[in-house]
DRENLUMZA-154873 format. One line per 5 residues: number of its first residue (from 1); for each residue y, x, z of N, C-alpha, C. Coordinates in steps of 0.02 Angstrom, whole numbers, plus 50000, padded with zeros to 5 digits. Layout:
N
NUM) Y:X:Z:Y:X:Z:Y:X:Z ~ ... .
This chain:
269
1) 51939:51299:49623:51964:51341:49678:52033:51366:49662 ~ 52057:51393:49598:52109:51419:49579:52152:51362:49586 ~ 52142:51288:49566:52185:51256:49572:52234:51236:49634 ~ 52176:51222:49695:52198:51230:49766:52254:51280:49775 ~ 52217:51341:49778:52254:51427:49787:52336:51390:49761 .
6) 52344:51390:49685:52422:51377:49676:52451:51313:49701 ~ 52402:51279:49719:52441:51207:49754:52462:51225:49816 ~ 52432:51253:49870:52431:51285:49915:52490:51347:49897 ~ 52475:51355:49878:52552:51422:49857:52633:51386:49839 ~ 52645:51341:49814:52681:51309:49787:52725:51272:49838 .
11) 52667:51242:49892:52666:51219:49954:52729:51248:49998 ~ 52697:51318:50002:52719:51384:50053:52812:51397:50008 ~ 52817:51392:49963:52865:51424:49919:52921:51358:49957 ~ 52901:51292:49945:52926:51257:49937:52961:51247:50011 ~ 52901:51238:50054:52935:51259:50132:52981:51318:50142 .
16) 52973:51364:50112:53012:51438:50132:53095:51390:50111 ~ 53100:51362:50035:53161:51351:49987:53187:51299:50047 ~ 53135:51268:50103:53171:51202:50133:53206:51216:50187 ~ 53166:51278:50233:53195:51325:50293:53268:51354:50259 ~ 53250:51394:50215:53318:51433:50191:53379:51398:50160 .
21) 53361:51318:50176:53420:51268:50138:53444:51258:50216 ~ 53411:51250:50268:53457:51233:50336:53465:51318:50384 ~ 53513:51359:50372:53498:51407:50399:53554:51404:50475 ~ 53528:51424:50521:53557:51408:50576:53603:51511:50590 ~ 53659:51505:50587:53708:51556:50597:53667:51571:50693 .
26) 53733:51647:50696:53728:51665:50764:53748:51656:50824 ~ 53806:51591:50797:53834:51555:50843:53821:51481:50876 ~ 53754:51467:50841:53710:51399:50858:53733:51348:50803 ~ 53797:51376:50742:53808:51328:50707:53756:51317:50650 ~ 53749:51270:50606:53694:51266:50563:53737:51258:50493 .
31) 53713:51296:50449:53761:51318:50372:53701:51250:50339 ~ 53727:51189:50324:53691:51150:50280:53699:51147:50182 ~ 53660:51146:50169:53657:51151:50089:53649:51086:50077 ~ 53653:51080:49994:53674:51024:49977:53607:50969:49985 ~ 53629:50889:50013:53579:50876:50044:53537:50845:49978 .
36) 53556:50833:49924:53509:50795:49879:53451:50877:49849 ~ 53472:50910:49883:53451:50971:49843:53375:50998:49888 ~ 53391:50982:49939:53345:50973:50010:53306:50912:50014 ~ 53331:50842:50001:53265:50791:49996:53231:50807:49931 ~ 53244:50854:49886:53214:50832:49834:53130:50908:49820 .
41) 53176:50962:49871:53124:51010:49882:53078:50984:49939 ~ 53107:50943:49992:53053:50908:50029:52984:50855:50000 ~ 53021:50822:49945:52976:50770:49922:52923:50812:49894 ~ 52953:50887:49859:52901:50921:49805:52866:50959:49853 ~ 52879:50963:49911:52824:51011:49967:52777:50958:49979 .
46) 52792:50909:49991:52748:50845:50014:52694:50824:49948 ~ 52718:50837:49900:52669:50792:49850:52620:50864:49858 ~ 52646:50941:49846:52604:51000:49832:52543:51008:49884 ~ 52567:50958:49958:52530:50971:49999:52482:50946:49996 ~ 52489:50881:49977:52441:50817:49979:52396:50832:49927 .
51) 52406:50877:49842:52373:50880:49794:52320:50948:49835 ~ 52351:50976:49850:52299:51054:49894:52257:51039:49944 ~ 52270:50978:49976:52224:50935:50025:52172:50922:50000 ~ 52194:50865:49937:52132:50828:49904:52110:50858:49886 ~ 52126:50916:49847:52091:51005:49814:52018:51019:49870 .
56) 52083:51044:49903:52024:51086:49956:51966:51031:49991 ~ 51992:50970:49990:51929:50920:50033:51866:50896:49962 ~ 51889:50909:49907:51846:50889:49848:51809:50969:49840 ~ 51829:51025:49844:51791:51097:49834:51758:51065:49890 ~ 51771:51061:49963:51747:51077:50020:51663:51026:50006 .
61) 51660:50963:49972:51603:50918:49963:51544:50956:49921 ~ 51594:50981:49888:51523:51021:49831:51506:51069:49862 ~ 51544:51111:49903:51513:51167:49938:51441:51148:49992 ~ 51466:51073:50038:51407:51059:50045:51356:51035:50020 ~ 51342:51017:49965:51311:50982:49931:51260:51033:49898 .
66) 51290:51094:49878:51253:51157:49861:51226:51199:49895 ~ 51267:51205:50001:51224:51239:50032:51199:51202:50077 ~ 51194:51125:50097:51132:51086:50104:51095:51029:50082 ~ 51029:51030:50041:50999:51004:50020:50992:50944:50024 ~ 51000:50894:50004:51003:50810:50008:51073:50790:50039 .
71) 51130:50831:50017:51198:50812:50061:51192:50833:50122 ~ 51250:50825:50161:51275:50824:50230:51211:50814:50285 ~ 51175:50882:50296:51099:50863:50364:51131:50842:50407 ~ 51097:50784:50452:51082:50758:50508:51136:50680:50505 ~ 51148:50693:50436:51206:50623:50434:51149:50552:50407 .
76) 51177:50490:50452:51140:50443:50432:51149:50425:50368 ~ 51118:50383:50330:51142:50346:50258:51112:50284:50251 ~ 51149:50260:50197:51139:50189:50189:51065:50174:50147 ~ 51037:50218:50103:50971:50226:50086:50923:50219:50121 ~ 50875:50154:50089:50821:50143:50126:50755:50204:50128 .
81) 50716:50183:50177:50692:50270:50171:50631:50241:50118 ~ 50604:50313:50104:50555:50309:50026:50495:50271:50049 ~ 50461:50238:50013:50390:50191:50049:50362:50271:50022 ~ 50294:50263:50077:50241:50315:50045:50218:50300:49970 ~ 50192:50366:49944:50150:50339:49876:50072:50309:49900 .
86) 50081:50271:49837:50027:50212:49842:49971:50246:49840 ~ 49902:50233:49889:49840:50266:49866:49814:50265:49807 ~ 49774:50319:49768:49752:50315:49712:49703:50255:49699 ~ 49686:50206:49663:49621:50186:49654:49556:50208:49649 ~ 49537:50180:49694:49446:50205:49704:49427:50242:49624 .
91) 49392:50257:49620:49347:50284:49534:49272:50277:49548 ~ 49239:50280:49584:49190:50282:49591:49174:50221:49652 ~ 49123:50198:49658:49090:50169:49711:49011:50168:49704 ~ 48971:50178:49768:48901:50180:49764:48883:50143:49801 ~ 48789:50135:49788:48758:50092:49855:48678:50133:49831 .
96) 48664:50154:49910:48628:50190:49920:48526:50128:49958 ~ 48505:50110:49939:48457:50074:49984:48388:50104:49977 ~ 48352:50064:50025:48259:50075:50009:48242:50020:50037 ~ 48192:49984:50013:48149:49950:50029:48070:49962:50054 ~ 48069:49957:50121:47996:49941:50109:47960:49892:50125 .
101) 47896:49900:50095:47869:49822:50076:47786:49862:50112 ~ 47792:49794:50164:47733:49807:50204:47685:49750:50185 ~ 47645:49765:50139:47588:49726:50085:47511:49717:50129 ~ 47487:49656:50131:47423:49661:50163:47373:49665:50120 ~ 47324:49707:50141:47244:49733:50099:47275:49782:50061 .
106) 47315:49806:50058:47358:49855:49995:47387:49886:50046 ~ 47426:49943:50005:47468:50021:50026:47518:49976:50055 ~ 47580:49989:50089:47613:50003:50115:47665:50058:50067 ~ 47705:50045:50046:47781:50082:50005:47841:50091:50017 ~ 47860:50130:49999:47969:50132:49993:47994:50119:49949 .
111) 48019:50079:49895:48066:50072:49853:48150:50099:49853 ~ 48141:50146:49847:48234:50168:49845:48254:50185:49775 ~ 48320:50163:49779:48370:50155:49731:48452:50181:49751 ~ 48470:50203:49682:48547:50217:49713:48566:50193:49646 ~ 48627:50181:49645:48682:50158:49586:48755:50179:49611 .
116) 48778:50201:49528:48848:50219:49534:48899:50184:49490 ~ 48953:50144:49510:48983:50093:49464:49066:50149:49463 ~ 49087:50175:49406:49166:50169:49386:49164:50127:49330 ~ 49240:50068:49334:49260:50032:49297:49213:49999:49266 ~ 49193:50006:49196:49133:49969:49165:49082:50000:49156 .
121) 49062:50058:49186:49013:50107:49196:48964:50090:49246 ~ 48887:50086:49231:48852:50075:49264:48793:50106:49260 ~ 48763:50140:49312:48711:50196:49314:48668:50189:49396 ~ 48621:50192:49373:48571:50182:49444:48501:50229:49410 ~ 48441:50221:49471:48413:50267:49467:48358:50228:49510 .
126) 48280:50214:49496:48242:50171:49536:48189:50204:49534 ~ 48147:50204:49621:48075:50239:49627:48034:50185:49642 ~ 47972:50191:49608:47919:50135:49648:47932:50046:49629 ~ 47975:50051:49576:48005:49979:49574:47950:49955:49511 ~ 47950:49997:49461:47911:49949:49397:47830:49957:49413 .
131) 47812:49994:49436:47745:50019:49472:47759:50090:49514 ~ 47678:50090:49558:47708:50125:49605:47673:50201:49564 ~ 47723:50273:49600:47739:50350:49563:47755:50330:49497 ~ 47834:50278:49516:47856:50290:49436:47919:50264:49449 ~ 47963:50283:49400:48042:50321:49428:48077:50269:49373 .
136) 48135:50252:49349:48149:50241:49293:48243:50270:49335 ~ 48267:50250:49257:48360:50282:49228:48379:50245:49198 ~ 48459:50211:49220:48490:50147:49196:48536:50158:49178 ~ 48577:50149:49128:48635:50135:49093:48643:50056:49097 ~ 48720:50064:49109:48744:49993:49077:48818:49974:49090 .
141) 48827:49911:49057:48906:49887:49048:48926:49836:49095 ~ 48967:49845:49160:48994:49787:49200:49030:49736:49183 ~ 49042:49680:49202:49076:49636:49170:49068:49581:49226 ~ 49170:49565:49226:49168:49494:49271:49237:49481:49276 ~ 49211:49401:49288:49245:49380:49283:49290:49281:49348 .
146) 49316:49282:49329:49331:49229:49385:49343:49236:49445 ~ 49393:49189:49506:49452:49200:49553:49395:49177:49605 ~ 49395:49107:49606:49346:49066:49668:49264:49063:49650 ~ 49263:49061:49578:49187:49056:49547:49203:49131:49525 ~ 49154:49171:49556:49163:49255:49530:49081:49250:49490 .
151) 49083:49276:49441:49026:49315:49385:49030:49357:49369 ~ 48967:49395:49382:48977:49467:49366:48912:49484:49339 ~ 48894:49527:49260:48851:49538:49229:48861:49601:49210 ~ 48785:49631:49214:48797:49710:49191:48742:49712:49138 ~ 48723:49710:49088:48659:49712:49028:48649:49801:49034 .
156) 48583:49812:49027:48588:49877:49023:48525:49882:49017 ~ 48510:49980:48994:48445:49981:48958:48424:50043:49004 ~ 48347:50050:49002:48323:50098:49067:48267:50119:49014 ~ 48260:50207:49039:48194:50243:49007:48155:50214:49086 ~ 48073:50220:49080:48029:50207:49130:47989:50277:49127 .
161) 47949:50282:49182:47913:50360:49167:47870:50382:49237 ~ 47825:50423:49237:47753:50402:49287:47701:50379:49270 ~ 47668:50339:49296:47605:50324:49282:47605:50258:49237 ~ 47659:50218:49248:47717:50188:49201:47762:50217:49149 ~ 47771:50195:49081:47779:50245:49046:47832:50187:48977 .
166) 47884:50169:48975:47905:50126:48925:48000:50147:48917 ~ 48017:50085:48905:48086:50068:48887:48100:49995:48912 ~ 48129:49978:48941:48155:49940:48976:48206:49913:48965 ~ 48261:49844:48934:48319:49823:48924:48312:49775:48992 ~ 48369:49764:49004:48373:49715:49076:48442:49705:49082 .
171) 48446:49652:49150:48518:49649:49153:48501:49639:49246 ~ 48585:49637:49261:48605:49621:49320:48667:49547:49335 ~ 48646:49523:49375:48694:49456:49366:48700:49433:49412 ~ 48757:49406:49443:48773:49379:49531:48827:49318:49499 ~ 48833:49269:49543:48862:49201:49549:48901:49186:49630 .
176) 48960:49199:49635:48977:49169:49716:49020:49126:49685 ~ 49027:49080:49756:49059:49033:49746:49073:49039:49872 ~ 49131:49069:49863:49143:49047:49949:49099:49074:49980 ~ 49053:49030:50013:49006:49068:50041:48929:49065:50018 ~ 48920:49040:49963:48870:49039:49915:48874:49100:49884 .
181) 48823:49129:49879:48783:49191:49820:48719:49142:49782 ~ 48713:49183:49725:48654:49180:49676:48659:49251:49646 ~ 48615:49307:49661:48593:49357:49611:48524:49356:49588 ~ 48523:49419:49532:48443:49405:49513:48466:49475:49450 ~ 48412:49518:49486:48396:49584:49435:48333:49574:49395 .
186) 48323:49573:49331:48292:49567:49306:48278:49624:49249 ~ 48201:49623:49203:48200:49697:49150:48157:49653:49129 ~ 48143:49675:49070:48078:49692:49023:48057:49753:48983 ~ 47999:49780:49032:47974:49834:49018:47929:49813:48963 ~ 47925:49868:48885:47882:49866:48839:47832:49962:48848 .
191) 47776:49932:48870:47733:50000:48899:47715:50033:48847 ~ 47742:50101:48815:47718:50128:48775:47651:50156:48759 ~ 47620:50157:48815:47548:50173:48812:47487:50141:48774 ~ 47529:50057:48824:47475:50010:48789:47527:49946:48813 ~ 47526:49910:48765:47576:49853:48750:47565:49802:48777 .
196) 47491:49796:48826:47463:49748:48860:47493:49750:48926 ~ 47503:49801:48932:47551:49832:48988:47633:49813:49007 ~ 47660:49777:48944:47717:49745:48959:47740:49697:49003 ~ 47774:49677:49018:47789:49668:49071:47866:49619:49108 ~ 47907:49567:49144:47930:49549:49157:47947:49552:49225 .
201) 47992:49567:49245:48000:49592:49304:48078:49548:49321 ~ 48074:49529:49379:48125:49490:49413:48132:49482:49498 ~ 48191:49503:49516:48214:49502:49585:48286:49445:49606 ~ 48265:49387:49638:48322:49365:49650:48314:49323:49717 ~ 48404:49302:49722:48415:49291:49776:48449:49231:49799 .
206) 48466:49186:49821:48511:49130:49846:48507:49111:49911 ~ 48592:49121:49939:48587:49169:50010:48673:49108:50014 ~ 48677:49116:50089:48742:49054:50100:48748:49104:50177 ~ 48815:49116:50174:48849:49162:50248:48893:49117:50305 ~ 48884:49097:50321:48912:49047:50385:48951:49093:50408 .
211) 48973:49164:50405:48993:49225:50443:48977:49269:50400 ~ 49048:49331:50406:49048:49368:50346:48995:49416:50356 ~ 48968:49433:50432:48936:49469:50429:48867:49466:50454 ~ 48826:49399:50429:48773:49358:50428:48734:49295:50352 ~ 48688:49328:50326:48675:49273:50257:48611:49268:50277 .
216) 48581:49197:50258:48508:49181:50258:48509:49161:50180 ~ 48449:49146:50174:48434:49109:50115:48351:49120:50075 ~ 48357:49118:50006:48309:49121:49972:48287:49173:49942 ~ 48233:49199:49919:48224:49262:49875:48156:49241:49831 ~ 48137:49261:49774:48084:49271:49755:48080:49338:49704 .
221) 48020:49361:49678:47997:49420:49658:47953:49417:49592 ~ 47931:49426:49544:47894:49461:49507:47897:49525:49484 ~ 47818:49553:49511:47819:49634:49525:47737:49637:49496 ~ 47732:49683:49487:47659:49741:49458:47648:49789:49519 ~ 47713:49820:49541:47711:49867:49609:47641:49854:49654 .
226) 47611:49792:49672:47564:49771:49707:47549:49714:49680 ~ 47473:49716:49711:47459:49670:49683:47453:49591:49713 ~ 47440:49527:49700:47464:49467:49756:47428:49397:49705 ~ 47414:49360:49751:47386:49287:49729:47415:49250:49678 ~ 47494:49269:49698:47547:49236:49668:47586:49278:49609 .
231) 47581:49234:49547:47614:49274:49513:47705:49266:49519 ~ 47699:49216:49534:47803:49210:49567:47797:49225:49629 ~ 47816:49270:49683:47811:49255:49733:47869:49238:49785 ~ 47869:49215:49820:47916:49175:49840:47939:49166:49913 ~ 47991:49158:49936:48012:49162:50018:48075:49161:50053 .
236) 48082:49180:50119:48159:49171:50129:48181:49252:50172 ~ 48252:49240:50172:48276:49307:50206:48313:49286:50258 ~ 48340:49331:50280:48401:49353:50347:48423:49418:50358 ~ 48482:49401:50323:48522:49498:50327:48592:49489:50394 ~ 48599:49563:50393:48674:49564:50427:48700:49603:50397 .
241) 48770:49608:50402:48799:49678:50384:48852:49700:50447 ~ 48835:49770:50449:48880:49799:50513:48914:49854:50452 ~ 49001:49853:50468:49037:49888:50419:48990:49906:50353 ~ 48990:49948:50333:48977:49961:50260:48893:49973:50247 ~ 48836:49947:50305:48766:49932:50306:48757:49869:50301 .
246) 48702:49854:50262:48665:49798:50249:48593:49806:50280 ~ 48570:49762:50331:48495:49756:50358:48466:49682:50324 ~ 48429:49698:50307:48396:49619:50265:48328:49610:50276 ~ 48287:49577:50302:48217:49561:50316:48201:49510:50260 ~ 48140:49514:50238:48109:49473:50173:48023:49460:50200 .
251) 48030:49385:50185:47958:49360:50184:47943:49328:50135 ~ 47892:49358:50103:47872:49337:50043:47771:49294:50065 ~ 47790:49235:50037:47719:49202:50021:47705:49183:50104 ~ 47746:49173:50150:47722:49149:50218:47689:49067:50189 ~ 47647:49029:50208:47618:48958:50190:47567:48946:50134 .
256) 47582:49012:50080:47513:49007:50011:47481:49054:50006 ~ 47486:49129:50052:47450:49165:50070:47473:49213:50125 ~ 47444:49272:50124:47425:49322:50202:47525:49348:50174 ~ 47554:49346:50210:47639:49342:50196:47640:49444:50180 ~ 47682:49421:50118:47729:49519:50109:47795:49519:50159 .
261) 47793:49562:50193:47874:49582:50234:47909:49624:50209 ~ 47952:49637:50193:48000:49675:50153:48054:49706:50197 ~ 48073:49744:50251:48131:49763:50282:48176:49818:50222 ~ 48230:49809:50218:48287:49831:50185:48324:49857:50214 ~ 48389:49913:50191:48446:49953:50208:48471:49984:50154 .
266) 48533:49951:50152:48567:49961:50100:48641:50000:50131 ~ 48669:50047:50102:48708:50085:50106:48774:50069:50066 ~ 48834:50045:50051:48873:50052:50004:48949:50101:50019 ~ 48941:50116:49960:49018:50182:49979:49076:50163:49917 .
């Protein structure tokens, strides 16, 4: 600022020295001074002016720059504007279902289950699945892998508890390929009660989607839950999915005995 002030002053001096070199008398005549003496206070008014210009127009930028925020408001710029920030990544995801299984000469049940997957974290929670009033708790490790052939395995170990009563190691395992699936949940329960009581347990599936939101295919079962002719038992399905629900119908043993129906709803978040 001080610098301006004397450029600007220097300016004024210099004009006064340029007026008082041409002074015009009372008779209209004009008293001239010497003329190299006059271009040379002109040139030095001109440079003082031009330095107090650039002065004052370089203060004048910072002044705005300090009393409005992001430069000069309402002026366009050549800056592209900011993309939004990117959504966080999911951390959690769940799937909420129940099954029930409408059994002939036998009860009638619900099977529900929930599971919670972050990253390689895997935890679920099952009623009515290893026998029925009996609950079990799953730990385990996700894992997968592959672009067009996807595999995905989770090994994991479950307490059992109810009228059922063990330890359980098992795994989880799915195969796509396009519009081909192959899954299949499987355990082996060792019954602490009585060891006769152990046990193999397996749920799977092979299912083909013509439409993303339509699969038929295959299923079979080995279960203790009820009891049945068949120790594999065996059949076909037909699910849909509407946004983030799964409806799935299961017939088990239609042709080698009195058929199990299975209706499903699965929830995922």
């Amino acid at each position: 600022m001080s610098r301006g002030l004397v450029a600007f002053r220097h300016c004024c001096r210099s004009a006064d020295i340029l007026v008082r070199s041409n002074v015009r008398t009372p008779a209209g005549s004009v008293t001239h001074s010497n003329p190299t003496v006059a271009r040379s206070t002109l040139r030095t008014g001109m440079s003082a002016l031009r330095a107090g210009t650039q002065t004052v127009l370089f203060l004048g930028s910072i002044l705005t720059a300090l009393v409005l925020p992001g430069g000069a408001a309402g002026q366009p710029t050549n800056s592209p504007p900011e993309s939004p920030p990117a959504e966080s990544e999911k951390l959690w995801s769940f799937a909420a279902s129940a099954y029930g299984f409408l059994v002939p000469h036998s009860r009638d049940y619900i099977n529900p289950n929930f599971s919670a997957d972050r990253n390689w974290l895997h935890l679920e929670a099952r009623y009515n699945y290893e026998a029925l009033e009996t609950g079990s708790l799953w730990v385990g490790y996700n894992f997968s892998t592959g672009t067009n052939l996807v595999f995905d395995f989770t090994p994991q170990i479950g307490g059992v508890f109810g009228d059922l009563t063990g330890v359980a190691p098992g795994w989880n395992l799915s195969l796509s390929y396009k519009r081909f699936s192959l899954s299949s949940q499987n355990e082996y329960v060792f019954d602490l009660g009585d060891s006769s009581g152990n046990f193999f347990y397996t749920w799977s599936e092979l299912t083909y989607s013509p439409l993303h939101w339509l699969r038929f295919g295959l299923a079979a079962q080995r279960t203790k839950a009820y009891k049945s002719d068949l120790d594999i038992q065996r059949g076909f399905l037909v699910g849909v999915t509407y946004k983030k629900i799964d409806f799935t119908t299961y017939v088990f043993n239609w042709g080698w005995t009195d058929p199990t129906v299975v209706l499903a709803v699965t929830l995922n978040l």
